[in-house]
C-alpha positions in Angstrom: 68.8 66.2 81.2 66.4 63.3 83.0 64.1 64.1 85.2 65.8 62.7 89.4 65.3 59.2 89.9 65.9 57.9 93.3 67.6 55.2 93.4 68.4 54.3 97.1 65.4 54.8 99.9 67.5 54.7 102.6 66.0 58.1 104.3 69.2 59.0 105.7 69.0 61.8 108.6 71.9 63.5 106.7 72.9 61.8 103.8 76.0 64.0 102.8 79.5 63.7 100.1 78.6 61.8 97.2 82.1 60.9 95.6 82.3 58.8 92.6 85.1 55.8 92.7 86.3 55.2 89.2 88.4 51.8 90.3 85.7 50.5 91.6 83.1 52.2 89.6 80.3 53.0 92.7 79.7 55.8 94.9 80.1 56.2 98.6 78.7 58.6 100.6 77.9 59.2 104.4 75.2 59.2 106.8 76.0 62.2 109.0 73.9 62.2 112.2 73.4 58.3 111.5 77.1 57.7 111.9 77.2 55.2 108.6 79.1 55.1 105.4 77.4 53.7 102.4 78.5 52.5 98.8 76.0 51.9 96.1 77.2 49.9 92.8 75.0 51.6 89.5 76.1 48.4 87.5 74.4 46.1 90.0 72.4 47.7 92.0 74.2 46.5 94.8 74.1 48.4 98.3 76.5 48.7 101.4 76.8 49.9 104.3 79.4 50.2 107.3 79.1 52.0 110.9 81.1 55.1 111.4 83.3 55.1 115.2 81.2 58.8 115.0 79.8 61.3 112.9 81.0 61.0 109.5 81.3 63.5 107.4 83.2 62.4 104.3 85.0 59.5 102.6 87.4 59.8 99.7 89.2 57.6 97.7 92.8 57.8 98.2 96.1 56.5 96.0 96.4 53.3 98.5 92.8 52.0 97.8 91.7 53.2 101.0 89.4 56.0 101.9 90.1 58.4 103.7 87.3 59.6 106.1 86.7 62.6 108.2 85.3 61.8 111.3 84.5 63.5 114.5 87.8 64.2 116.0 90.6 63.5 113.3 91.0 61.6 110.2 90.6 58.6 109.8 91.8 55.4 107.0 89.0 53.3 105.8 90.1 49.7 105.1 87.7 49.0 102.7 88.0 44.7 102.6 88.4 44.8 106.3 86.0 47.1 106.8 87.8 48.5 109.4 88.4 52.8 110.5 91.5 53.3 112.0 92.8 57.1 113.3 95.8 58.9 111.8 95.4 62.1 112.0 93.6 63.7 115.2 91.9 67.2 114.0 90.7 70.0 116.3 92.0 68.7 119.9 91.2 72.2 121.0 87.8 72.7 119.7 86.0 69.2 121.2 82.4 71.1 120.5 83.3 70.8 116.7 83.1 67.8 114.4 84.3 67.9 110.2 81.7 68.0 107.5 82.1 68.6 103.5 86.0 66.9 101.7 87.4 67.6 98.7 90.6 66.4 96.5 92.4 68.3 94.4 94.4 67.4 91.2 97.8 67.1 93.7 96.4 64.8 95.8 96.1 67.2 99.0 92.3 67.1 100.9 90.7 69.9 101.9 88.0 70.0 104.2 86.3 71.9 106.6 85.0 71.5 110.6 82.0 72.9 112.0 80.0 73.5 115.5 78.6 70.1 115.7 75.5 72.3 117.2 75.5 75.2 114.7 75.7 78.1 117.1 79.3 79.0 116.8 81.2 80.2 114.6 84.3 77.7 115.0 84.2 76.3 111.8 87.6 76.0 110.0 88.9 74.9 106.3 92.2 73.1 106.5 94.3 71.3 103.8 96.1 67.9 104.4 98.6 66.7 102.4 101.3 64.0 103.0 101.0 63.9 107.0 101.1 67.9 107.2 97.8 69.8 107.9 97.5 73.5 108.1 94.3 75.7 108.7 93.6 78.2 105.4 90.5 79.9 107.0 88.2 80.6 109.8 85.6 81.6 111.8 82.6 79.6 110.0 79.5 78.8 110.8 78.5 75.6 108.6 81.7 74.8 106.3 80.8 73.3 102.9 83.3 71.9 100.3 84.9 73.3 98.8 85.6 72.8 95.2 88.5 74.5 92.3 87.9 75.6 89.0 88.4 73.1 86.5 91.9 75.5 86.1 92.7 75.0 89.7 93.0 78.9 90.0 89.6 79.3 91.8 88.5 77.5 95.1 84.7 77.5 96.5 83.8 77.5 100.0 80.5 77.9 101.8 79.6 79.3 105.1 76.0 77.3 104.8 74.4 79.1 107.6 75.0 82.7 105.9 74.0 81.3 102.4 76.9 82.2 101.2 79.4 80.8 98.7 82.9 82.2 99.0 85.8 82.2 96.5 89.6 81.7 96.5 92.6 83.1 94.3 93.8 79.5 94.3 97.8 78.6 93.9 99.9 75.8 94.5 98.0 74.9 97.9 97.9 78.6 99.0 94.9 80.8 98.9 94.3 84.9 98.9 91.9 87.2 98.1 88.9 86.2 99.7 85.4 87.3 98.4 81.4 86.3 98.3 81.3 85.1 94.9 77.5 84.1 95.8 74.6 84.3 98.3 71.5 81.8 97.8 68.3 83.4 98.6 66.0 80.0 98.0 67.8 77.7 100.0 71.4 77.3 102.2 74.1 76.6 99.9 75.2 73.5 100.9 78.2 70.8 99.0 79.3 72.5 96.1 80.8 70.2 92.7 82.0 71.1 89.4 81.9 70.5 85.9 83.9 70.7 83.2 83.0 74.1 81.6 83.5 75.8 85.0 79.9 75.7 86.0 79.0 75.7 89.9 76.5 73.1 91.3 75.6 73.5 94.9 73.4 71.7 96.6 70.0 73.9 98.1 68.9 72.3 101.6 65.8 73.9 101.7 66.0 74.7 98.3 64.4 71.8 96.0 67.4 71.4 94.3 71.0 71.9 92.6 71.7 75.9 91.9 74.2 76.3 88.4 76.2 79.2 89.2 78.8 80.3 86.1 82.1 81.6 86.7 81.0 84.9 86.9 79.0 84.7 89.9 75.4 84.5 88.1 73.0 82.2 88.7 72.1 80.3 85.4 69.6 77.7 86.6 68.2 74.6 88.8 67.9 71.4 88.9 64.6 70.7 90.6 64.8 67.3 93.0 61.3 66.0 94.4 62.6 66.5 98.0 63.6 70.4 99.7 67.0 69.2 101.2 69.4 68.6 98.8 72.6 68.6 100.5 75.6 67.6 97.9 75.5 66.7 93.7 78.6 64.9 92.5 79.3 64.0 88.9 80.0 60.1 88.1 79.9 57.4 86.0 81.9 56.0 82.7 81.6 59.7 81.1 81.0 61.4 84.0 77.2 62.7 83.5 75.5 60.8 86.2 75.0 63.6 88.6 74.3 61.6 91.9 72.2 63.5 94.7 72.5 63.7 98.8 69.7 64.3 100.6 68.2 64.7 103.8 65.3 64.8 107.1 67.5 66.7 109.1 65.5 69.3 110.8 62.5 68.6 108.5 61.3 65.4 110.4 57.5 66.9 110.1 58.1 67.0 106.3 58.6 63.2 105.9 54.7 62.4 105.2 54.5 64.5 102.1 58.1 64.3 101.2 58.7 60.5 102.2 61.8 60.3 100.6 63.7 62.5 102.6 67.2 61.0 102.8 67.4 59.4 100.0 69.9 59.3 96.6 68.6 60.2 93.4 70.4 60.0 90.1 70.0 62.7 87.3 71.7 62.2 83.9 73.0 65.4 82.5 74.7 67.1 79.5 78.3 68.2 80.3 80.1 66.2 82.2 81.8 67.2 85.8 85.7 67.0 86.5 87.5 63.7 87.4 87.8 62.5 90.8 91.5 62.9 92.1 93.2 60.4 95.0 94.9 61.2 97.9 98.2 61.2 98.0 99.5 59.6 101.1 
């Protein structure tokens, strides 16, 4: 493993879901509270970034080309030569106080995502799964939703309530889920966007942690990977062989820490031993 190398100063105010795009071989991630998307290009160097119609709280890549992006009242598609967000799929009509965070895709293609209290006093954070046009609620009653993730056998799904450091899993099958349980609870930090690799092993970002906490399939915790800054908020695995581990992070709440930590916000890179699962598309 290297030691975290930032790679993009961009002090975002809640940098958040680090996805890697094989086809085009980048990353894109979002900008939160600042309302932007960004793509960054390891090849080149090069670095982009679009305005979000509001809070942003993922992009993913979908089968089309697209992304598709949750945003503060529904889904939206990201037309990614136009540069364009166009709604398709309003989300939470009936709770207006509420705005989507973390995404995931699994291998079928369906996204699953969660909401949240866009002022995190409620509990009216959901996790939902879309797939082909059809979008049903799986869970409630959350405080900060974060991910979630599968096993790399599909029969395990992750999901965080980040405000009750805790990291929840799923009897996972065929888009259905039972038998809820805490699988974890983080003690040094709130367990924030969870990723996986390919030998099953758990990393969740710590904000207010310093880092990425391993977790194995049993539920113990087996390590960290120490970042420079104390809000790490997602790590997801990237490149070629899928060992660049690329980092979120954020000021959020910590604006007071930004002369000692003045990298707050930024994304660091760490190169690591086994590699994390393949990104799956959409399927629209």
């Amino acid at each position: 493993m290297t030691e975290p190398v930032l790679i993009w100063d961009l002090q975002a105010e809640l940098g958040e879901g680090p996805v890697w795009d094989a086809a085009r071989s980048c990353v894109w991630f979002v900008d939160i509270k600042g309302r932007r998307l960004h793509r960054y290009v390891p090849a080149s160097g090069e670095k982009t970034s679009w305005d979000a119609p509001d809070q942003i709280g993922f992009a993913l890549p979908a089968e089309d080309g697209s992304l598709i992006c949750g945003v503060r009242g529904g889904l939206h598609r990201f037309d990614v030569e136009a540069g364009d967000f166009s709604l398709f799929h309003p989300v939470e009509v009936d709770r207006p106080q509420n705005r989507l965070n973390d995404g995931f895709v699994s291998p079928d293609g369906a996204l699953w995502f969660g909401s949240m209290d866009d002022s995190e006093t409620e509990t009216s954070g959901a996790l939902y799964r879309w797939f082909r046009g059809e979008l049903e609620r799986h869970d409630d009653g959350y405080g900060v939703t974060n991910g979630p993730c599968l096993s790399p056998d599909g029969r395990t799904l992750y999901h965080h309530d980040t405000l009750a450091k805790t990291i929840l899993a799923f009897d996972h099958s065929d888009g259905v889920l039972s038998n809820r349980r805490v699988f974890a609870v983080t003690e040094d930090g709130y367990a924030d966007g969870p990723s996986m690799d390919a030998e099953g092993v758990l990393h969740v970002g710590l904000f207010s942690g310093w880092g990425v906490a391993r977790f194995a399939p049993s539920g113990q915790r087996i390590g960290t990977i120490r970042l420079p800054v104390q809000t790490v908020t997602k790590a997801a695995f990237g490149g070629p062989d899928l060992r660049d581990l690329y980092c979120t992070t954020a000021w959020l709440g910590n604006a007071d820490k930004r002369i000692e930590q003045p990298t707050l916000g930024g994304l660091y890179h760490v190169r690591v031993q086994t590699p994390g699962l393949p990104q799956s598309l959409i399927r629209l």
